[in-house]
Every structure is written in structure tokens, then in C-alpha cells.
C-alpha positions as CSV (number, residue, x, y, z in Angstrom):
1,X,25.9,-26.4,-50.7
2,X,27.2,-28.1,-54.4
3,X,25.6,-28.1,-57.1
4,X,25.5,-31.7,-59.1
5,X,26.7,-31.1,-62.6
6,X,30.1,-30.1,-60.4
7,X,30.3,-33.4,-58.5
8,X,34.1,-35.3,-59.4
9,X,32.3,-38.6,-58.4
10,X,28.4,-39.3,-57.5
11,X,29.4,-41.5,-54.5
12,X,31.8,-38.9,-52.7
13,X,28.8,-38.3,-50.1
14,X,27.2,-41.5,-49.4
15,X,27.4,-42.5,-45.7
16,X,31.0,-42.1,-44.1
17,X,30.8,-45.7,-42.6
18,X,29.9,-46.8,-45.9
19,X,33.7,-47.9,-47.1
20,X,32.9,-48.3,-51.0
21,X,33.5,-45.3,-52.6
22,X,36.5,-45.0,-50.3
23,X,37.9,-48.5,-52.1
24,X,37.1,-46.9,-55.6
25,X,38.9,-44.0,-54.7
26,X,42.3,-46.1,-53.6
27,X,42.3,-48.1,-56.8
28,X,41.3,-45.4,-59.0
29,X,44.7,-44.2,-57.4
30,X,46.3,-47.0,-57.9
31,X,45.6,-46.9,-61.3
32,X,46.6,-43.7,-61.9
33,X,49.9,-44.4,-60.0
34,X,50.4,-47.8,-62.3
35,X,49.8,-45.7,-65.0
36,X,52.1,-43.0,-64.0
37,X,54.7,-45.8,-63.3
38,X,54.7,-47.0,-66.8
39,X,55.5,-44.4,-68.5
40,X,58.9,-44.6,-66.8
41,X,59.6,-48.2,-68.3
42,X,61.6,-48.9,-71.3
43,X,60.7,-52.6,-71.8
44,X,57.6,-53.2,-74.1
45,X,56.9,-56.6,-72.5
46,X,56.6,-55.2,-69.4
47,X,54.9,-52.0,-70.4
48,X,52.2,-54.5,-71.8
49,X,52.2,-56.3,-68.2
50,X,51.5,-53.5,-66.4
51,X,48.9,-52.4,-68.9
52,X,47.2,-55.7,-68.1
53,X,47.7,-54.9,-64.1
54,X,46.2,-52.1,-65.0
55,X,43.4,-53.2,-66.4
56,X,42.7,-55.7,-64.0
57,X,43.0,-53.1,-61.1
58,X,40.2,-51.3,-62.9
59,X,38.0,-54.5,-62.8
60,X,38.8,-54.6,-59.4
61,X,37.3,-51.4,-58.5
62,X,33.8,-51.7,-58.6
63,X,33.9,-55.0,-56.7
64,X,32.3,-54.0,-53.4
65,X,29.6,-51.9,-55.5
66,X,28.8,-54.3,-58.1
67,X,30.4,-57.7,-58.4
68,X,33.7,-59.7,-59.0
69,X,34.6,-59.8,-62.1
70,X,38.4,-60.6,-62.0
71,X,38.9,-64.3,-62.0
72,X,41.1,-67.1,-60.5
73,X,42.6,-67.5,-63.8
74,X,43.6,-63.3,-63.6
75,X,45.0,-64.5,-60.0
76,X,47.1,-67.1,-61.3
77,X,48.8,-64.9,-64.0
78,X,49.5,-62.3,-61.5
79,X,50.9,-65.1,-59.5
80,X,53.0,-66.2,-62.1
81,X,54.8,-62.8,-62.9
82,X,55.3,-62.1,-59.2
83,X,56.9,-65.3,-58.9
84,X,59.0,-64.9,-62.0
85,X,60.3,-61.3,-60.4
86,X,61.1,-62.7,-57.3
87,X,62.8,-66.2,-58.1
88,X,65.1,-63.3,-60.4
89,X,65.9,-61.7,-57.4
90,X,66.0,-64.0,-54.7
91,X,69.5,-63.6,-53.6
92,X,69.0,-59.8,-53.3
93,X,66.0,-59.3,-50.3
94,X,67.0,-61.2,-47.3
95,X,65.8,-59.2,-44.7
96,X,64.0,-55.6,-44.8
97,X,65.0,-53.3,-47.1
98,X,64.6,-49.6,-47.1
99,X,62.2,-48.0,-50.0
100,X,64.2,-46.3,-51.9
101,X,66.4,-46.4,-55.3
102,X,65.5,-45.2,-59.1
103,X,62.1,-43.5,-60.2
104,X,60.5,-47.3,-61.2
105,X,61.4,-48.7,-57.9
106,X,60.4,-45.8,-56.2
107,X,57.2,-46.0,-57.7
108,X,56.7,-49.4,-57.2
109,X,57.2,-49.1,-53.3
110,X,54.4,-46.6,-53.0
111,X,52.0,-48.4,-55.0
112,X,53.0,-52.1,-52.8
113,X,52.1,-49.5,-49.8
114,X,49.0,-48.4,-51.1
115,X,47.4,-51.8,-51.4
116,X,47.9,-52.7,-48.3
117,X,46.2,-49.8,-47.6
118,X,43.1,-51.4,-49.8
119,X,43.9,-54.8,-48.3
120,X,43.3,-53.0,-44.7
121,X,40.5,-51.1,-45.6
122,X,38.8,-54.4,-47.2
123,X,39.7,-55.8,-43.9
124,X,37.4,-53.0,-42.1
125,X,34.6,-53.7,-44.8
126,X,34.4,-56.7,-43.7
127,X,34.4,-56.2,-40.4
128,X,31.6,-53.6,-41.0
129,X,29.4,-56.9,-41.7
130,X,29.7,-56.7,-45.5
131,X,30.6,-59.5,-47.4
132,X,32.4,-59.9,-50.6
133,X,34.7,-62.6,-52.5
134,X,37.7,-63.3,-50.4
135,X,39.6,-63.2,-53.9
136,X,39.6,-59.4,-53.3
137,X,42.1,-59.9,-50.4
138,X,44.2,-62.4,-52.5
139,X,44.2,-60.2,-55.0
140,X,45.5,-57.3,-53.4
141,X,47.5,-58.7,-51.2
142,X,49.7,-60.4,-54.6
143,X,49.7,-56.9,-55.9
144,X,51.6,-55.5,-53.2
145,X,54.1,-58.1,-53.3
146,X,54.6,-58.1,-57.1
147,X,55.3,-54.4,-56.9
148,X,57.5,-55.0,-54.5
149,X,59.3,-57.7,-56.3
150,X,59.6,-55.1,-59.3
151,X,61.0,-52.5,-57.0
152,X,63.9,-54.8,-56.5
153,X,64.4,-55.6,-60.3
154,X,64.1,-52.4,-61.3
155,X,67.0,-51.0,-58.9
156,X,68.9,-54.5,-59.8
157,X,68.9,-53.3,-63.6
158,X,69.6,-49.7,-62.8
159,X,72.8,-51.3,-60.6
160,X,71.0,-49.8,-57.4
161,X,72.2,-51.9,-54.3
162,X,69.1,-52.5,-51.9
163,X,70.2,-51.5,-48.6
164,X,69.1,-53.5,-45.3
165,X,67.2,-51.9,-43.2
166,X,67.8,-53.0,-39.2
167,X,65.1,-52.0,-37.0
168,X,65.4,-50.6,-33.9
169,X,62.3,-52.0,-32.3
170,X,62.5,-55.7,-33.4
């Protein structure tokens, strides 16, 4: 079959129904991503922010194995920048927009995607009959809206124009 000393991760094979490694995979790619992200940014003070989002996505992802260890204090700064971002850019977002504009904003769209992914999949966790902190869901939820509050400031300093998107179906 495999032989261990080649194994990426020692979790990969534990029970399918068993959604923890699957969480430590999405914010190990979130991570990643966040990293990726940074090294597209100019501005030190936000290259140190997302450093620290970085950091505390990290913490985050051994929560279901092990324990919390982010705290409400960690939630309240994260609060603080997303609100910061999106008072600067209130008069932009009205409606729906559609994901798109330079590399930064780009970037930030997939990674607000992808934790909703990890909000949905704590969601099934749960469901599962596991329990956990509930800051998790806070957590990740804030995360998707602060990346997509920086998507918007990043295209407003590149002088990218969010466009509206108009659904169809609603």
C-alpha cells in the first residue's frame, strides 16, 4: 500500500467521516494562500497584519484535534481591522459585486470563499455530534468578511471600479 516515512500528513487516512484532518487541511490552505497573498502587498503595516492573520489562522488549525487556543481578545482585533476596512469603503459595496479586479483583491476573494468553506464544514462537524467552541464559527466567519473587505480596498487603491453584479435568480 504506502509506506510511512512517505506519508505528507499522519492524519490523511483516519476515518472519512471523521472531518478533522479535512479542517487542518483547509486552513493549512488558507495559510498558504494568506501567505501567498502577502507577498503581493507593498504596505508594511499591512504586511505585518496579515502576518498576524496568519498566525492566528495557524492557531486555529488544530482546534478540533486539540484545543482553542485563539482568544476573544484575537476576535476582537480581527474585528477591529475588518471594521476599519469596511467603514473605508462603505460607499463602494452596495449590493453584490462580482470577484474580480487586481492580483490582492483577487486573492482576497478566494481566500473569503475558502472559509466559508471551513465555516460549512465546521457546520457539518457539528452536526456529526462533535462539539467544539462556537468561537471557531465567529472566527471564521469574520475572516471571510475581512478578506472581503480587503478585496474592495485593494481594487479601490489600484483605481479598480467594483462592478455590481445583478442576479438572475433573485
Amino acid at each position: 500500500m504506502f509506506l510511512k516515512k512517505y506519508i505528507a500528513y499522519p492524519f490523511l487516512y483516519d476515518d472519512p467521516s471523521d472531518l478533522k484532518c479535512d479542517f487542518e487541511i483547509l486552513t493549512d490552505e488558507l495559510a498558504s494562500m494568506i501567505g501567498l497573498l502577502r507577498a503581493f502587498v507593498n504596505q508594511n503595516y499591512l504586511r505585518d497584519e496579515l502576518e498576524k492573520i496568519n498566525e492566528l489562522v495557524y492557531h486555529l488549525n488544530p482546534s478540533l484535534r486539540t484545543f482553542v487556543s485563539v482568544t476573544q481578545d484575537d476576535l476582537d482585533w480581527v474585528y477591529e481591522r475588518y471594521i476599519f476596512y469596511k467603514s473605508e469603503n462603505e460607499n463602494l459595496v452596495k449590493r453584490f459585486v462580482i470577484p474580480q479586479g487586481g492580483i490582492c483583491s483577487g486573492y482576497c476573494h478566494v481566500i473569503r470563499s475558502k472559509f466559508k468553506s471551513v465555516v460549512r464544514l465546521l457546520y457539518r462537524h457539528k452536526q456529526n455530534g462533535n462539539e467544539f467552541d462556537n468561537i471557531l464559527f465567529n472566527f471564521f466567519n469574520l475572516l471571510s468578511g475581512y478578506f472581503f473587505a480587503l478585496a474592495i480596498k485593494f481594487n479601490k487603491d489600484e483605481g479598480i471600479a467594483e462592478k455590481e453584479f445583478i442576479s438572475k435568480n433573485y
